[in-house]
C-alpha positions as CSV (number, residue, x, y, z in Angstrom):
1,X,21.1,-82.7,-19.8
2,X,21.7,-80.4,-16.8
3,X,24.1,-78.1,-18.5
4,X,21.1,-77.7,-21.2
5,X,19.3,-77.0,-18.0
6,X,21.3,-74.4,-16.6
7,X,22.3,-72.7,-20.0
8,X,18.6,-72.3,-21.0
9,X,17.6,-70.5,-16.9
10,X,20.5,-68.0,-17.4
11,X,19.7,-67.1,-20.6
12,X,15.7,-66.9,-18.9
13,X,17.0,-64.8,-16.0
14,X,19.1,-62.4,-18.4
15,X,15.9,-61.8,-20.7
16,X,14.0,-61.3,-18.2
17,X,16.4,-58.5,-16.0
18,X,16.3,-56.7,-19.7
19,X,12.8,-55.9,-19.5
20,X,12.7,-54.9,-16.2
21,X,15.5,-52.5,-17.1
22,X,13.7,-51.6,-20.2
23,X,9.7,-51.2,-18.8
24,X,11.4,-49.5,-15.8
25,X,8.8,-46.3,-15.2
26,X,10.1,-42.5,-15.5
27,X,9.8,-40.7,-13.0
28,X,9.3,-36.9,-12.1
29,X,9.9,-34.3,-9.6
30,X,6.9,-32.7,-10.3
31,X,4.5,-35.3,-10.9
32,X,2.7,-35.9,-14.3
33,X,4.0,-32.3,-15.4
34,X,7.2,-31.0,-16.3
35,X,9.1,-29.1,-13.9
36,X,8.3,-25.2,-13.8
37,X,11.5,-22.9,-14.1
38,X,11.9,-21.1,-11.1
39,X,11.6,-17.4,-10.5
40,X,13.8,-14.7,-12.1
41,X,16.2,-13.6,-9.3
42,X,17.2,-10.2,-8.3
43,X,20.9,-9.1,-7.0
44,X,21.0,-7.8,-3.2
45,X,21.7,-4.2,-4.2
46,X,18.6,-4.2,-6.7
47,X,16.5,-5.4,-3.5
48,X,18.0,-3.0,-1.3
49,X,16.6,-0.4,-3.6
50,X,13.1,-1.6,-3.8
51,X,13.2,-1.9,0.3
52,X,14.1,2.1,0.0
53,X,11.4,3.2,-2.4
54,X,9.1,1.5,-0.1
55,X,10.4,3.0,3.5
56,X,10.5,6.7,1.3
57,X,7.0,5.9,1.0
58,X,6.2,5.2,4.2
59,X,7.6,8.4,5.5
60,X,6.0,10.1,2.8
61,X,2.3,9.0,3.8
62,X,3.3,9.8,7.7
63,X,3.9,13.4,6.6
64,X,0.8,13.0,4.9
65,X,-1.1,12.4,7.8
66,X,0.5,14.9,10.1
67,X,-0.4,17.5,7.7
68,X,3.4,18.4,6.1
69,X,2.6,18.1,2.6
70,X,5.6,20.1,1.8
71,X,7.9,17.7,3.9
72,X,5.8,14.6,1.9
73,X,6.9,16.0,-1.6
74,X,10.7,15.0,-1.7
75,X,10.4,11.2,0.1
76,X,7.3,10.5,-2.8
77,X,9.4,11.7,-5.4
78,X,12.5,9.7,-3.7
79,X,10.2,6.6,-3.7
80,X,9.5,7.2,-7.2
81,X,13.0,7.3,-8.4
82,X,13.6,4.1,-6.6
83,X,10.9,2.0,-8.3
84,X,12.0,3.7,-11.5
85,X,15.8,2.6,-11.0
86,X,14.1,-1.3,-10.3
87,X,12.1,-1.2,-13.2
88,X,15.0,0.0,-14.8
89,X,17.7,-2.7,-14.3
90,X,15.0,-5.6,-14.1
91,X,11.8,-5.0,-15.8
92,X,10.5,-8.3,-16.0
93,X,10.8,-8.8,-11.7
94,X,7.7,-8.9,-10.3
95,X,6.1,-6.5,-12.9
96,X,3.1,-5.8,-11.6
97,X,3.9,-4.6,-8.6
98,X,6.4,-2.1,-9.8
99,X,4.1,-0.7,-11.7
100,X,1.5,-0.5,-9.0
101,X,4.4,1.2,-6.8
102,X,5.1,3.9,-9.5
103,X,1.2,4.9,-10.4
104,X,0.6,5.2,-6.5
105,X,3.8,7.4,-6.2
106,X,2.7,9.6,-9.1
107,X,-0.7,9.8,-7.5
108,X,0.5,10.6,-4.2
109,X,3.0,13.2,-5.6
110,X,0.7,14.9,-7.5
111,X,-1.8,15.2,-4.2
112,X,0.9,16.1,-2.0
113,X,1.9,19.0,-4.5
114,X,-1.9,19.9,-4.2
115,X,-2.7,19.8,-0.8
116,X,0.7,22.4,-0.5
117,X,-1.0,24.9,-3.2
118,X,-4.0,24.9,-1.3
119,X,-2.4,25.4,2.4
120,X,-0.4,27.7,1.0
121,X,-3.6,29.6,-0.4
122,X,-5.0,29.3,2.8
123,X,-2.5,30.8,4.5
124,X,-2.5,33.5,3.1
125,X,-6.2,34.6,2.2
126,X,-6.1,34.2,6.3
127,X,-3.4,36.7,6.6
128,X,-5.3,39.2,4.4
129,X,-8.6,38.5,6.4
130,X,-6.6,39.2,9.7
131,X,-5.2,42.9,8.1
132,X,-9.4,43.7,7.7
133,X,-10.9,44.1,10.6
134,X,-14.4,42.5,11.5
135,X,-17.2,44.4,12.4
136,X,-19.5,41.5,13.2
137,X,-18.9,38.4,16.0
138,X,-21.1,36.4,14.8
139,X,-19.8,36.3,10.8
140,X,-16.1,35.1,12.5
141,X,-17.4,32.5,14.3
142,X,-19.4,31.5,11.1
143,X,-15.8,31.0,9.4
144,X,-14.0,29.2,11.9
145,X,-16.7,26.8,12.2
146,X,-16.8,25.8,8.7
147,X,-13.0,26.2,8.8
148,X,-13.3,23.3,11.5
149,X,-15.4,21.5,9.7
150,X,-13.3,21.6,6.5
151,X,-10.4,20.5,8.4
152,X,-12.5,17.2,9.9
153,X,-13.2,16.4,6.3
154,X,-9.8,16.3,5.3
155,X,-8.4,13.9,8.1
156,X,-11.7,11.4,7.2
157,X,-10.2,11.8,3.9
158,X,-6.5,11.3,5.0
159,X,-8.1,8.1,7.3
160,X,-9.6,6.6,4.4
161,X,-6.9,6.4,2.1
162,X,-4.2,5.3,4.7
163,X,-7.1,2.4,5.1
164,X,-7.2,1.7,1.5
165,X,-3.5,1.2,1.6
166,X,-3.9,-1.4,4.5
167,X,-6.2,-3.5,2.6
168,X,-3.6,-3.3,-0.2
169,X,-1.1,-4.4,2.1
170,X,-3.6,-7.5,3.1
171,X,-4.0,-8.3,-0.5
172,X,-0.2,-8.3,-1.3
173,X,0.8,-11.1,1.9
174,X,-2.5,-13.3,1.0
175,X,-0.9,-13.3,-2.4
176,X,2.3,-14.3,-0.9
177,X,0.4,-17.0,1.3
178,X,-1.2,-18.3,-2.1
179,X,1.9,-18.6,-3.6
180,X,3.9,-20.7,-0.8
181,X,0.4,-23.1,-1.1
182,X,0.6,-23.6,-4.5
183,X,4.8,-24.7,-4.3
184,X,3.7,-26.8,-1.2
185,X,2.5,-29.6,-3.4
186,X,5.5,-29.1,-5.6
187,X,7.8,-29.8,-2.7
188,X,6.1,-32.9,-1.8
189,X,5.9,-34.4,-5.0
190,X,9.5,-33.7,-5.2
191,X,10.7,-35.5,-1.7
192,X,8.3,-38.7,-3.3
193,X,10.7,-38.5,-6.3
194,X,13.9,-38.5,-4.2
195,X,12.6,-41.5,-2.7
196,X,11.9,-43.3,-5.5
197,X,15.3,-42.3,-7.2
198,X,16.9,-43.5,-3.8
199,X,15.3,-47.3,-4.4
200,X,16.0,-47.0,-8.1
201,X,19.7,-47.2,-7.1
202,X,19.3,-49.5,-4.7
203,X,17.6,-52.0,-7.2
204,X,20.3,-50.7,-10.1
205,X,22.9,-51.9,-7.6
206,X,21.4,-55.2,-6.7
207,X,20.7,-56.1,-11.0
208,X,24.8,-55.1,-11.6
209,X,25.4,-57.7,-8.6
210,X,23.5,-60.5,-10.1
211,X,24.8,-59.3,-14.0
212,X,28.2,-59.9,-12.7
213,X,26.8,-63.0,-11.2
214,X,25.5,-64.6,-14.5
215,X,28.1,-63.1,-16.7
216,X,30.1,-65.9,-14.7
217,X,28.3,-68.1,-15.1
218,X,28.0,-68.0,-18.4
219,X,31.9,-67.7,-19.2
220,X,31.9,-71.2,-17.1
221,X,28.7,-72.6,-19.3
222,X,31.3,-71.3,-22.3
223,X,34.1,-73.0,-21.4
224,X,31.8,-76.3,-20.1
225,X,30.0,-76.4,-24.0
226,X,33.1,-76.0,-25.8
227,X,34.5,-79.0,-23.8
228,X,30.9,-81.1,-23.6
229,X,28.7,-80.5,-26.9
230,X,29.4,-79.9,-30.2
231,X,26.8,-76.4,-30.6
232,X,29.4,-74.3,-29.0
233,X,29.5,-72.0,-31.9
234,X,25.9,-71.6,-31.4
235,X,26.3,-71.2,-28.2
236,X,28.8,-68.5,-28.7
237,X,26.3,-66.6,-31.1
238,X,23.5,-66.7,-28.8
239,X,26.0,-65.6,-25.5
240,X,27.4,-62.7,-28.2
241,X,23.7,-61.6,-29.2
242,X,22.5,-61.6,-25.0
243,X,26.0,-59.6,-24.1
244,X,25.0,-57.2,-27.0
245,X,21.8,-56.7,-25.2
246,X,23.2,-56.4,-21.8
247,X,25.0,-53.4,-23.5
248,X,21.7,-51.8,-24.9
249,X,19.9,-52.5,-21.5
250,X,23.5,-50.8,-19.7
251,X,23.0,-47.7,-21.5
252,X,19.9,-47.2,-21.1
253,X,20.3,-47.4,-17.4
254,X,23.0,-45.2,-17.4
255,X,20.6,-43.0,-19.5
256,X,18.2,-43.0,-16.8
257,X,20.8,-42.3,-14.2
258,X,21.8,-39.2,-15.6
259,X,18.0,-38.1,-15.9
260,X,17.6,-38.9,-12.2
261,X,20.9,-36.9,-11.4
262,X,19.2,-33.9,-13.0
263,X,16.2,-33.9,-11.4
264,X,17.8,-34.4,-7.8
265,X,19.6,-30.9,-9.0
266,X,16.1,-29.4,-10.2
267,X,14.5,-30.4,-6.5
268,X,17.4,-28.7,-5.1
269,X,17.4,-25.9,-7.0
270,X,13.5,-25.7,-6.0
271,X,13.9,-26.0,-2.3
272,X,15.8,-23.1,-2.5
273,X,13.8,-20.6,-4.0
274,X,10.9,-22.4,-1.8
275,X,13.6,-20.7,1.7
276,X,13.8,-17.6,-0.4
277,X,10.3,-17.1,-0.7
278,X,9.4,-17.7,2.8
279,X,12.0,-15.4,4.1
280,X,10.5,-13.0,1.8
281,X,7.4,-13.8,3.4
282,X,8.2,-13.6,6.8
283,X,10.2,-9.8,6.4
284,X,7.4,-8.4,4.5
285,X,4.8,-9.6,7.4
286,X,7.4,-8.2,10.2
287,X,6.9,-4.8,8.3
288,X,3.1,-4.9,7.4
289,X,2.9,-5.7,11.3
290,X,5.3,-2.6,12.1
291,X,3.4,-0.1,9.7
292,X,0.1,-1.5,11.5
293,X,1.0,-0.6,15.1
294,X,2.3,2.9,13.5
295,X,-1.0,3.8,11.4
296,X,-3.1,2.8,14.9
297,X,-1.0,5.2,16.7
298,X,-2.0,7.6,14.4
299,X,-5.6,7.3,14.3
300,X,-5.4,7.5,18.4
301,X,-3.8,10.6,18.0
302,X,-5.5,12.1,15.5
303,X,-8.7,10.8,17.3
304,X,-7.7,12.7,20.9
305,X,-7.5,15.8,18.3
306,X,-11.0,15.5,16.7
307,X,-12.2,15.1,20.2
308,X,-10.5,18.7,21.5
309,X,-11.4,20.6,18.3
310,X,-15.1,19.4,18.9
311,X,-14.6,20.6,22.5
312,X,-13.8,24.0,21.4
313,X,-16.7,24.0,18.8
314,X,-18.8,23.3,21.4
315,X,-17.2,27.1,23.5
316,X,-17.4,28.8,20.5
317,X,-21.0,28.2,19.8
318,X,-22.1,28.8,23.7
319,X,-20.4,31.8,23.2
320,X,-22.1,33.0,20.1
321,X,-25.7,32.2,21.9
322,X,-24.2,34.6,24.7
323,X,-23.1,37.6,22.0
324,X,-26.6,36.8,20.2
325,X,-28.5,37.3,23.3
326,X,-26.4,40.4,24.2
327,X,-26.7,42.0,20.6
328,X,-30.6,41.2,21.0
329,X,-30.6,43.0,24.2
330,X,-28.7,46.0,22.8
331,X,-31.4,46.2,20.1
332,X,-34.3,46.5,22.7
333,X,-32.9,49.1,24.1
334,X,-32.2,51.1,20.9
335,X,-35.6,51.0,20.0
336,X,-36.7,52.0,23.8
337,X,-34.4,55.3,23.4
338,X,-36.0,55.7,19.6
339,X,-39.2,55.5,21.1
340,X,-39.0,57.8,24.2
341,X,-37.3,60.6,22.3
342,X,-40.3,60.0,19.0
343,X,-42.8,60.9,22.0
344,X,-41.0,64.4,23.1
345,X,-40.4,65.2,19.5
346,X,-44.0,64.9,18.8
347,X,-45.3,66.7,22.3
348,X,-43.4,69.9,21.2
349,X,-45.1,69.3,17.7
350,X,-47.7,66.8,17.4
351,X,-48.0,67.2,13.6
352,X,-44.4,66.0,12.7
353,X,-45.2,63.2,10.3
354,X,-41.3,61.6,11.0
355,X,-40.1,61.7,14.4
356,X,-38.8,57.9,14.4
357,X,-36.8,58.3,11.6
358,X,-35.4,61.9,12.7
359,X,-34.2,60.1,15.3
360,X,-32.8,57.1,14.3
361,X,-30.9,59.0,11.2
362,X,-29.7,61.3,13.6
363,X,-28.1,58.7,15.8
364,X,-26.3,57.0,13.4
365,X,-25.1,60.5,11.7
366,X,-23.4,60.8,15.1
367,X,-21.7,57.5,14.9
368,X,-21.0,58.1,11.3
369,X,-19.3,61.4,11.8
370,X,-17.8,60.9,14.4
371,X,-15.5,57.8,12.4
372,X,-15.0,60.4,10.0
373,X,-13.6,63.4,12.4
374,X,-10.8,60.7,13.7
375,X,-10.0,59.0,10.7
376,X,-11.5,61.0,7.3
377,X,-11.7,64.9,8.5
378,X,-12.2,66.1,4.7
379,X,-16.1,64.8,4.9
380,X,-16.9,66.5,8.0
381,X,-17.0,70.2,9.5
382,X,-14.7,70.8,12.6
383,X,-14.1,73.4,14.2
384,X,-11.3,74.1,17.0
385,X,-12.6,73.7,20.9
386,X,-16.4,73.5,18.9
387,X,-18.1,70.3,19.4
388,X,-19.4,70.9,15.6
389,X,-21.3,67.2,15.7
390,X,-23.5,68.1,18.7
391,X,-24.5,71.8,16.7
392,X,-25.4,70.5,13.6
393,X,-27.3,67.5,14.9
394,X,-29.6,70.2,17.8
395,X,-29.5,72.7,14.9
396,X,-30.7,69.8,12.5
397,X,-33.5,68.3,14.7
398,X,-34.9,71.6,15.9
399,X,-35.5,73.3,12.4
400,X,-37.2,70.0,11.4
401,X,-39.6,69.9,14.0
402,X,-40.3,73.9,13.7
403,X,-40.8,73.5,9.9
C-alpha cells in the first residue's frame, strides 16, 4: 500500500513540473512588441566626412557675415562635395538630413556667387563715378546715404538668416532629445527582461535538481515493483510514457533557453547603439554651444559697426544742413548783385524792358567762357595779352542798353 502511495505522488509531482515547463510565459526584451532593428551604422571615415562638410560650412557662413563672399564660394562648394561623397557611399544614413545639408549648400552657393556679382558691380560703377567729377555736395551725400542704408539692409538680411540657421540647429538636438526618450523605455523594458531571464534560470536549475531527484526515485520504485507486485510491466509502460515526456518538456526548455540567449544578445546589442547615440548627442550639443558663442560674437561686432556708421550719418547730414545754409546764403547774395546792377542799368536807360536778365545771362556767360578758354579754346575768341571776356561782355551790355 505505501509503495502504491509513493508511485502514484511521483508520477503527480512529474505531471505536474511538465506543465509548469510547458505554460511557462514568453518573455520579451521589448515588451508586448517585437524588438526594432537597430540603426544602420556608418564607418569612422564616412563620419569624418560628414563632420568636414559641416565645419566647411561653418566657415563658409562666417565669410558670409564678414562680407567675403568670394572667400565663402570655395568652403560652400567644399561642403557640398562632402555631403555628396556621404550620400554617395550611404544613402539610406540619415537621409533626410543629407538632403537638407545639400539643398542649403546649393542655396548658399548660389547667394554667395550673387552677392560676388553684385559687389563686384559695385565696385566698379563706384570707380567710374569717382573718374566724373561732382558738381553738387548735396547729390554726393544723397548717395552715400542710401549707400549706407543699403548696406544696413544687407547685414539685417545676413542677421536673419544666420538666425534661421540657429533655430534649425534647435530643431535638429530636440530631435536628438526625442529620440534618446523614445529608446529610454526600450532600455527599461529590456533590464525587466534580463531579470526575468535571470530567475528563469534559477527556477530551470532548481526543476533539473528535483528531475534528477525523482528520476531516482523512480528507478528505486522500478526495481521495488518488479520485486513486490506483479504490474511491473505496467509499471514500466507508464515510467516509459512519463520519461518520454520529460524529453518533450526537456526540449522545450532547452528551446526556450536558446530564445532567452538571443534576446540577452538583442539587449546588448541595443545598449550599445543607446552609448552611441548619446555620444552623438553630447558632440553635436558641444558644437551647437561653440557655433552659439561664435554667431553672438558676431552680432556684438557687427552691432559696434551699425552703431559708428550711424554716427557718421549723423556728421554727414549736420554737414549738409551747414552746405545748404551756405549755398542759401550764396543765392541771397547773387540776387542782391542782380538787383543793384538791374537799378544802374535802368538809371542810364529807364526804358530797357530786360535789365535782370542782361545781367544774370551775362554773369554766367563769364563763368561759361571762362571754362571754355582753359579747357575748350575752339568755342571762344582769345586774343594774346587781351582780356577778350571782359570786351565782349562791356561791348555786349552797352550796345543793349543804347539800342
Amino acid at each position: 500500500m505505501n509503495m502504491k502511495f509513493l508511485l502514484l505522488s511521483g508520477l503527480i509531482l512529474f505531471f505536474f513540473l511538465g506543465s509548469v515547463l510547458i505554460n511557462a510565459p514568453e518573455v520579451s526584451a521589448q515588451g508586448d512588441r517585437p524588438m526594432s532593428t537597430p540603426d544602420k551604422r556608418v564607418s569612422r571615415e564616412l563620419w569624418d566626412i560628414w563632420r568636414q562638410g559641416f565645419e566647411f560650412y561653418e566657415k563658409g557662413e562666417m565669410k558670409m557675415i564678414s562680407g567675403k563672399y568670394e572667400e565663402a564660394i570655395p568652403f560652400y562648394q567644399k561642403s557640398l562635395d562632402s555631403f555628396t561623397e556621404v550620400q554617395k557611399q550611404n544613402p539610406q544614413w540619415n537621409r533626410s538630413v543629407i538632403e537638407y545639408r545639400l539643398n542649403l549648400c546649393r542655396r548658399r552657393l548660389f547667394s554667395a556667387k550673387q552677392k560676388a556679382e553684385e559687389t563686384a558691380d559695385e565696385i566698379r560703377r563706384t570707380a567710374r563715378s569717382s573718374e566724373t567729377p561732382s558738381e553738387k555736395v548735396s547729390v554726393a551725400t544723397d548717395a552715400s546715404a542710401a549707400q549706407e542704408a543699403a548696406d544696413r539692409q544687407a547685414f539685417d538680411e545676413r542677421l536673419k538668416k544666420v538666425s534661421q540657421e540657429n533655430e534649425l540647429r534647435k530643431k535638429q538636438i530636440e530631435n536628438l532629445q526625442t529620440e534618446l526618450t523614445k529608446l529610454r523605455p526600450d532600455a527599461e523594458r529590456g533590464d525587466a527582461a534580463l531579470k526575468q531571464i535571470k530567475g528563469l534560470m534559477d527556477e530551470r536549475d532548481q526543476l533539473d535538481k528535483q528531475l534528477t531527484s525523482l528520476r531516482l526515485q523512480f528507478e528505486k520504485l522500478q526495481e521495488e515493483q518488479k520485486k513486490v507486485t506483479p504490474r511491473a510491466a505496467e509499471l514500466e509502460k507508464l515510467l516509459a510514457a512519463e520519461q518520454t515526456k520529460s524529453t518533450a518538456y526537456s526540449k522545450a526548455f532547452r528551446d526556450r533557453s536558446t530564445e532567452f540567449t538571443q534576446l540577452e544578445e538583442r539587449m546588448k546589442a541595443l545598449a550599445s547603439d543607446k552609448a552611441k547615440r548619446e555620444d552623438a548627442f553630447a558632440e553635436l550639443t558641444q558644437k551647437y554651444n561653440a557655433s552659439l558663442k561664435t554667431t553672438e560674437n558676431v552680432l556684438s561686432q557687427n552691432a559696434e559697426k551699425v552703431k559708428s556708421m550711424t554716427d557718421a550719418l549723423k556728421t554727414a547730414e549736420s554737414n549738409l544742413a551747414s552746405l545748404n545754409a551756405k549755398l542759401q546764403e550764396s543765392t541771397k547774395q547773387y540776387n542782391e548783385a542782380v538787383a543793384e546792377v538791374s537799378k544802374l542799368i535802368l538809371e542810364i536807360n529807364p526804358a530797357y524792358a530786360y535789365p535782370h536778365m542782361l545781367v544774370s545771362t551775362c554773369i554766367e556767360g563769364v563763368y561759361h567762357q571762362r571754362y571754355f578758354a582753359s579747357h575748350l579754346p575752339s568755342l571762344t575768341d582769345k586774343a594774346n595779352n587781351a582780356d577778350t571776356i571782359q570786351l565782349f561782355y562791356k561791348d555786349l551790355i552797352f550796345k543793349a542798353i543804347r539800342d
